[in-house]
N, C-alpha and C positions, 0 to 999 in steps of 0.2 A: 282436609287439612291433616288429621293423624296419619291419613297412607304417606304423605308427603314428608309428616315427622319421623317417620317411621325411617323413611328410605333414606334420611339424612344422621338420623342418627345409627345408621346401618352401613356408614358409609366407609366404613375401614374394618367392617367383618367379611371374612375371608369365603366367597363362596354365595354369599347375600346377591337375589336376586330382586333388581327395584321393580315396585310396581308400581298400577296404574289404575286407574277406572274409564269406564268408557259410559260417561255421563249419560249420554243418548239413550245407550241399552238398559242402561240401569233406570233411568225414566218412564222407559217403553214399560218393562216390565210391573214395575213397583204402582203404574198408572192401570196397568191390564187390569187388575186383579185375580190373576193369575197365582202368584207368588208373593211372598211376604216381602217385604221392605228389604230385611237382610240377606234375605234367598236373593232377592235383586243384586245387593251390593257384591255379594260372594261371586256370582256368575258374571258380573262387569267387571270384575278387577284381572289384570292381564298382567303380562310381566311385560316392561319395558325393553325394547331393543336398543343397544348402547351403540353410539357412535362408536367409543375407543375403547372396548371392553380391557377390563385389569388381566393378568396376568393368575394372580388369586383367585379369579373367577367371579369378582363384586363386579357387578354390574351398573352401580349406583355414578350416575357425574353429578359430583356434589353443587358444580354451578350451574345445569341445569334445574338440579332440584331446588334450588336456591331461589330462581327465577321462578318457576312454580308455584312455592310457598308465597315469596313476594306477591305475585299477580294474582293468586287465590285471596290473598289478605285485605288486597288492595278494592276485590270487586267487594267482599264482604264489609267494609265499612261502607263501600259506596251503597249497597242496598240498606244497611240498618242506617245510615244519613236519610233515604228516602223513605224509610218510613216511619221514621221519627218525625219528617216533615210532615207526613199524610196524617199520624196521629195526632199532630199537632192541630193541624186546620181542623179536623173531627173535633177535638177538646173545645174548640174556639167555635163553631160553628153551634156545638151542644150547647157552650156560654153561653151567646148570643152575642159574641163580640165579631 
């Protein structure tokens, strides 16, 4: 979510190039134990390739990023919904109810 805030609100500096992570890699690694967590995140992050690059050199499409943000935000309440429910049945199960 902050790479994503980052590259929207970077979206009219002149030269800004948007990035990205590449989840998979950054998984593989941070699971290895190999490399630290942020060693991970550093080494997966990429620069994004633009459809319609600017003239200025930004590379950011704000309605891309847009969709992005949305669909990131979107899976994150749906996991904390699901495990609010799993904590729940655990609380209820510990009751006796």
């Amino acid at each position: 979510m902050g790479l994503l805030a980052s590259n929207i609100a970077n979206a009219s500096t002149p030269g800004y190039k948007a990035r990205d992570i590449d989840f998979s890699q950054a998984l593989a690694q941070a699971t290895s134990g190999t490399s630290s967590t942020d060693r991970a995140f550093d080494s997966a992050t990429l620069y994004r390739n633009p459809t319609m690059p600017s003239l200025d050199g930004n590379t950011v499409e704000l309605a891309t990023e847009q969709t992005a943000f949305a669909e990131n935000a979107v899976q994150y309440q749906t996991t904390l919904s699901f495990l609010n429910g799993r904590i729940g049945e655990i609380t209820r199960a510990l009751r006796g109810e």
